[in-house]
N, C-alpha and C positions, 0 to 999 in steps of 0.2 A: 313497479307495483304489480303484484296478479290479481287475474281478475278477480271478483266478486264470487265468494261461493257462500251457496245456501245451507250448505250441510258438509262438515268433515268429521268422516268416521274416524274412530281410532280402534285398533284393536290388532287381533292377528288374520292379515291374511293367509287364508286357508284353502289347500286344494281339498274341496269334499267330494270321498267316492261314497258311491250309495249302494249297498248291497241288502238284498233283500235271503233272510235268515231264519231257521226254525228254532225254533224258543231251544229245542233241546242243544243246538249248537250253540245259543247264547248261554246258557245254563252251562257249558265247557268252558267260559272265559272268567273271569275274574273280571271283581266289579258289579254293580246292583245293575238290575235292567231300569230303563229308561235317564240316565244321569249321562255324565258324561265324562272322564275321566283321562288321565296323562299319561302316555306309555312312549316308551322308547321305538327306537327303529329295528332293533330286533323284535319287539312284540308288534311291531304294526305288520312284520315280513310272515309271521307264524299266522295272523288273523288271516291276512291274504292268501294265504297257502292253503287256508281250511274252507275257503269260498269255495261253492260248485262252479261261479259263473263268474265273468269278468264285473265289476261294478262300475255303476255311471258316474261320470267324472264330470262335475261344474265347480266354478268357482264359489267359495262359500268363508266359513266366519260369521260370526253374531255378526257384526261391527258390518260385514262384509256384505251379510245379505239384504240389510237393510239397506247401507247406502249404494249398491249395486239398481237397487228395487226405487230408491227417490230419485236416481238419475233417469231410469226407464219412465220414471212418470215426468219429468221434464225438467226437474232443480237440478242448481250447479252443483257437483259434489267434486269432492276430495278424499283421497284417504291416508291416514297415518298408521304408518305399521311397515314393517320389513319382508322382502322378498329373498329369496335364493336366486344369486345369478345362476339359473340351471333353464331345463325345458319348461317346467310348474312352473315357475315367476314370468317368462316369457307368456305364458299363459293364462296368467293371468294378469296381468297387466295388460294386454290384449284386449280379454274380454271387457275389462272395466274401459278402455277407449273405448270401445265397440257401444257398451250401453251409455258412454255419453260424459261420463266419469274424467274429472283432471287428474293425469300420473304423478303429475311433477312433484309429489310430498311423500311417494313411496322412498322408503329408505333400500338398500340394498346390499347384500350379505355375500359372500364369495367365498365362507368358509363352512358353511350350512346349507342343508339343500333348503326350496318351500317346505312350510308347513302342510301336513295334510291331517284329513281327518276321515277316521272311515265310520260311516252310521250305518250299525248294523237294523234294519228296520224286519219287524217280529212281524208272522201275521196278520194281531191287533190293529198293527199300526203303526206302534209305537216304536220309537227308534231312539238307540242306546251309542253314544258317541266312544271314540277312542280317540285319540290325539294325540299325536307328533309334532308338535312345535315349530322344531327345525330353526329358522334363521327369524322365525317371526319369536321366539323366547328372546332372542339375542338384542332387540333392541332395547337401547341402554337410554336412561334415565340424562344423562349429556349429551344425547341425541337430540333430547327435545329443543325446541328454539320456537322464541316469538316469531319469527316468522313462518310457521307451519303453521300458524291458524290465523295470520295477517290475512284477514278480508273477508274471515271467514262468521260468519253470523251467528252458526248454531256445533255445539263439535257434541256427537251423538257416540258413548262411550261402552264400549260392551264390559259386562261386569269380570268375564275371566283376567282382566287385570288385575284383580284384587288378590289374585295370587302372586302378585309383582307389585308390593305397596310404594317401595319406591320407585317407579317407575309409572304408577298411580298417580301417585302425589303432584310427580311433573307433568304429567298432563293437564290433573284438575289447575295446578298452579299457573298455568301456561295460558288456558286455554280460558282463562277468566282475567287473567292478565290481558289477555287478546280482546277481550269483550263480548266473548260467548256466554251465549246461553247453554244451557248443560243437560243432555239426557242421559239416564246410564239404564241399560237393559240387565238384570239382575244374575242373568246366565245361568243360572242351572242351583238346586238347593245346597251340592255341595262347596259352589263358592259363596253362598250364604252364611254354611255352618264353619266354615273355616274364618271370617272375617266378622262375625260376632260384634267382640270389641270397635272395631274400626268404622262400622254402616253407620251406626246413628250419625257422629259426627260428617262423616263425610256426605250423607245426604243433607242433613241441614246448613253444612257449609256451604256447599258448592253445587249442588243436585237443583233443576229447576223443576224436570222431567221424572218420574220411575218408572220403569215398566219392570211387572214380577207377572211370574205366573202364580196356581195356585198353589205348587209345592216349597217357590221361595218364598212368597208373602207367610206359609202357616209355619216354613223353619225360622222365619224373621219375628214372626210376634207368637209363637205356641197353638196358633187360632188354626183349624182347618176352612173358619169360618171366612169367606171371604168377605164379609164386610167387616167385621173385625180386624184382618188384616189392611183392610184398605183404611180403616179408621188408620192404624196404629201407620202406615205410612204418610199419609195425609201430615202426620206433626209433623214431620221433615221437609216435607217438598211441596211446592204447589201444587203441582199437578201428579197423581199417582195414578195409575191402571194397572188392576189386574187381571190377567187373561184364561180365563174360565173354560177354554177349550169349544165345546158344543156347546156350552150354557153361555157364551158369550165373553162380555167382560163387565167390570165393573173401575167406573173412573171414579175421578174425586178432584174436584179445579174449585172456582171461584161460587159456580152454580149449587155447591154442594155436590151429594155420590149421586151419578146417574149410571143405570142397567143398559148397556146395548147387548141385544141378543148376536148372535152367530149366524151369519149367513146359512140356511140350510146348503149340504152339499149331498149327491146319492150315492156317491163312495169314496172313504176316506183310503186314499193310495199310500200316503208315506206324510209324518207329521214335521219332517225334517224341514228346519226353516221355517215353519209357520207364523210362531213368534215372533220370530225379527222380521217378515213380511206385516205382519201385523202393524208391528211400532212403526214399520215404516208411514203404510198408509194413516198412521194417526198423526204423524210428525209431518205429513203433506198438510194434512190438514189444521195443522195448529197453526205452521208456520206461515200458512195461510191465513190464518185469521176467521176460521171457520168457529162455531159450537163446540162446546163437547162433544154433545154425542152425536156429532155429524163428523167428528176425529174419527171417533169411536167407530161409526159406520163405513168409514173409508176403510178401516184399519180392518173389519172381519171382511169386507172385500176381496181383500189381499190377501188374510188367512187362509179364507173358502178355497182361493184358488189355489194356495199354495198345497195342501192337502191334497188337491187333485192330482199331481204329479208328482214324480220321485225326484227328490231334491228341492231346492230353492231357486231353482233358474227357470223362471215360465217360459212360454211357446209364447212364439209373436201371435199366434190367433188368442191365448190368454191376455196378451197385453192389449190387444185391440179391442177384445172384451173388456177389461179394466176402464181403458179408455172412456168407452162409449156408454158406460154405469158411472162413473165418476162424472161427466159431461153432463149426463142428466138428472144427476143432483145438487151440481153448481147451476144448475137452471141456461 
């Protein structure tokens, strides 16, 4: 039997490089700024070639930077999803022992390299993804098995699967067979506008958890309003948040919709990861048995900081910070 785990991701593990980019060079690519978008490995090789600088490489994925970030806070995690037997997968798998993380559910690919992802981050801030897939596209729908989420409590699901419905389906199926509880992180507006038909039912079936920001909540219900949209997610799921950026967020559970504000930060460096840093610190805190809006408060903790650095991977002096702010709100 394996051991007990509190949290398995599913999703694509991804090597993310971070390069930091002038609007006018983003403005040369193809693709809206700030989304996030599928490209091959000849266009991942032309982006790279047009960089001035090397960019920074950590390990990343929706799916990835969350349960990477709930292992660092001290839960058993796991993750589901496909590596490249190459140097990338070596590396990350790596990294994920390192932050505390069980391997043993990675699948493994030997005919595709790792996925990576290059975010190109503007000026503003704001940071515009490209994506290569790689070996993490390949894993197949007969891969899945009851025993990938045997012992596992909670399986925290990133929404870019719903570009792979069936591949979707066997996880939600699997993973509530298993006797999970279910979060799905909404991933980006254009996996919103592509899966239309298929959200409503799949939140109300199987969805216990939502996390949207506020560009997938207002392409999900027409609203840019965010309590509108958090209404209109609330039919479906118990529990809904949406993530307001600086203005905070806005939940919705048992208490009715409660406001948590945004941690102030004094400069925002790269927004890459934020969100799924966020979900993490709220799903520490659910699964804890916390408030809402003491989820909530964990969850802009994690955002704050995650802003402050380039990428999703914080500095051990941010996690000792994390620590010792989170220590003194569980009293």
């Amino acid at each position: 039997m394996k051991q007990s785990i509190d949290v398995i991701g599913v999703g694509s593990p991804i090597v993310d490089l971070i390069a930091e980019v002038s609007d006018e060079l983003l403005r040369s690519m193809p693709g809206e700024k700030g989304g996030m978008e599928l490209i091959d490995s000849a266009a991942m090789i032309l982006i790279l070639g047009s960089l001035d600088r090397e960019p920074v490489k950590a390990p990343g994925g929706s799916a990835g930077n969350t349960t990477f970030a709930l292992a660092r806070l001290g839960m058993t995690c796991a993750f589901l999803g496909k590596l490249g037997d190459d140097e990338d997968g070596a590396y990350y798998r790596d990294a994920f022992r390192q932050a505390g993380g069980d391997r043993s559910r990675f699948k493994m690919d030997r005919t595709a390299p790792t996925a990576s992802c290059i975010s190109l981050v503007t000026p503003d801030s704001e940071r515009t993804m490209r994506t290569h897939l790689g070996a993490a596209m390949n894993l197949a729908p007969d891969e899945i098995a009851i025993d990938d989420f045997r012992g596992c409590r909670h399986a925290h699901i990133e929404g870019y699967l719903l570009f792979n419905r069936e591949l979707l389906m066997a996880v939600l199926d699997t993973a509530k067979e298993a006797g999970c509880t279910v979060s799905l992180d909404l991933g980006s507006f254009e996996v919103v506008e592509s899966a239309r038909d298929l959200l409503p039912g799949i939140l109300d079936r199987y969805v216990d958890i939502v996390f949207a920001n506020e560009d997938e909540a207002a392409c999900f219900c027409g609203s840019r309003d965010s309590t509108v949209g958090l209404a209109s997610l609330s039919r479906y799921c118990a529990v809904a948040a949406i993530k307001t950026g600086k203005d905070g967020a806005w939940l919705s559970g048992d208490c009715g919709a409660v406001h948590v504000p945004a941690v102030p930060v004094e400069a925002v460096l790269d927004t890459t990861g934020a969100g799924d840093l966020w979900a993490a610190g709220f799903l520490y805190g659910y699964l804890g048995g916390y408030p809402l809006s003491t989820c909530g408060w964990f969850g802009a903790i994690l955002g704050a900081e995650a802003v402050q650095c380039m990428g999703a991977a914080l500095s051990e002096g941010q996690w000792k910070h994390i620590a010792k702010t989170f220590k003194s709100i569980q009293g």
